[in-house]
C-alpha positions as CSV (number, residue, x, y, z in Angstrom):
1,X,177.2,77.9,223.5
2,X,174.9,77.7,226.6
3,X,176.4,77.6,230.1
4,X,174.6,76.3,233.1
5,X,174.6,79.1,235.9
6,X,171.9,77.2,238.0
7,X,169.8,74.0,238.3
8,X,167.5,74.8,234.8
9,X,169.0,78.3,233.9
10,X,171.3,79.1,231.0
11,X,173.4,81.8,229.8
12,X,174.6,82.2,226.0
13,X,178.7,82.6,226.5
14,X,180.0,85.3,224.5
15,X,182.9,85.5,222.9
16,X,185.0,88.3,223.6
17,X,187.5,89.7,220.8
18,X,190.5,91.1,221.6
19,X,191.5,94.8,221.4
20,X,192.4,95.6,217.9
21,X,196.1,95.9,217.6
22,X,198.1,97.4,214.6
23,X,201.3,95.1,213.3
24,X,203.0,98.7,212.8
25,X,205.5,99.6,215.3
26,X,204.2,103.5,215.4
27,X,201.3,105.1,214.3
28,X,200.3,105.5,210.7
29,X,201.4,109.1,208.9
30,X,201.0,110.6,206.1
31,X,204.2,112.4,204.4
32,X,204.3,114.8,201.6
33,X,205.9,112.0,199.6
34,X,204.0,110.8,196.1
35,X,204.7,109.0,193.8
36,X,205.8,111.5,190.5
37,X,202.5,112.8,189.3
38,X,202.8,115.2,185.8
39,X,200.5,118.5,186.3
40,X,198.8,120.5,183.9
41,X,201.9,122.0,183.5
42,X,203.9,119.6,182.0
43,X,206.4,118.9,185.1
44,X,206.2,116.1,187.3
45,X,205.8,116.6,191.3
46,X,206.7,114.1,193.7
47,X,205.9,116.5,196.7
48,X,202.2,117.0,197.4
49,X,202.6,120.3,198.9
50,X,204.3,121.2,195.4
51,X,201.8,119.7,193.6
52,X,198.9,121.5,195.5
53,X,200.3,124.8,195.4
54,X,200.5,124.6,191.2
55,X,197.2,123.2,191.0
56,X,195.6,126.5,193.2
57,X,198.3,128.8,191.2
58,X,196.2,127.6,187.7
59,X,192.9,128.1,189.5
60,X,192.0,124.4,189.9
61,X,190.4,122.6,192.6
62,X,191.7,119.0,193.7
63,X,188.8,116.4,193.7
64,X,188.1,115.4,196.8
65,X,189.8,118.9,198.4
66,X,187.1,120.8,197.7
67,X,184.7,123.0,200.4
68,X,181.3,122.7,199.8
69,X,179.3,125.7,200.8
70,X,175.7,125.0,202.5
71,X,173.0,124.1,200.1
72,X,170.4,126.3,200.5
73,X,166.9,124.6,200.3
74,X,164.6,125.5,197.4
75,X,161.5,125.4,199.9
76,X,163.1,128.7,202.0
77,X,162.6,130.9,198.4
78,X,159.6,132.9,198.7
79,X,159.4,132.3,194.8
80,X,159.5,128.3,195.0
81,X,157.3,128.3,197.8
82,X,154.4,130.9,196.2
83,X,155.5,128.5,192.7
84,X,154.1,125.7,194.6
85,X,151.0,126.8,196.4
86,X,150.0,128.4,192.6
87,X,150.5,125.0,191.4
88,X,148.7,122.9,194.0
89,X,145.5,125.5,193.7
90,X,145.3,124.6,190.0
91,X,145.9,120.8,190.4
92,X,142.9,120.8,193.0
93,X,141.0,123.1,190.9
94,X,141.1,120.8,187.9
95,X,140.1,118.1,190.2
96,X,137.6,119.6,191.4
97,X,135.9,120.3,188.2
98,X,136.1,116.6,187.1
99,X,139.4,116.4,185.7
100,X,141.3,112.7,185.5
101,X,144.4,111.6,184.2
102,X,143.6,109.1,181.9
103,X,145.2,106.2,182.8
104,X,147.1,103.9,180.7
């Protein structure tokens, strides 16, 4: 919608929402309440601390819980990298010399 500020120049009106409100008396939080979940082993846990703690006693990791370490780039080993220059020489080599994939 175009508003007229002065003789011949218009503005586009914007519409401006309102500050997102919550129907929830109080903030949202999360409780150690679940619903009964049956482990590996065998016993149901309705408390997610309980649950948490079996699941690290039997050496397992939760999905979604777990910490990633840093992935270490392949192009920082010495070995890749020398790998890769050794492959490039004989690609250009082979070019060099007349060498073309045949293409289909």
């Amino acid at each position: 919608m175009l508003i007229e500020i002065a003789p011949g120049r218009f503005v586009a009106k914007k519409t401006r929402l309102g500050v997102a409100r919550s129907n929830l008396s109080a903030p949202m939080i999360i409780g150690d309440e679940t619903p009964p979940l049956e482990h590996v082993d065998g016993k149901f846990y309705t408390s997610k601390a309980a649950f948490r703690a079996v699941t690290r006693a039997h050496g397992l990791t939760e999905v979604g819980n777990e910490k990633l370490g840093p992935k270490a780039r392949g192009s920082l080993n010495s070995e890749n990298t020398r790998a890769r220059r050794e492959a490039l020489k004989v690609a250009v080599a082979k070019f060099k010399a007349g060498h073309r994939p045949r293409s289909r």
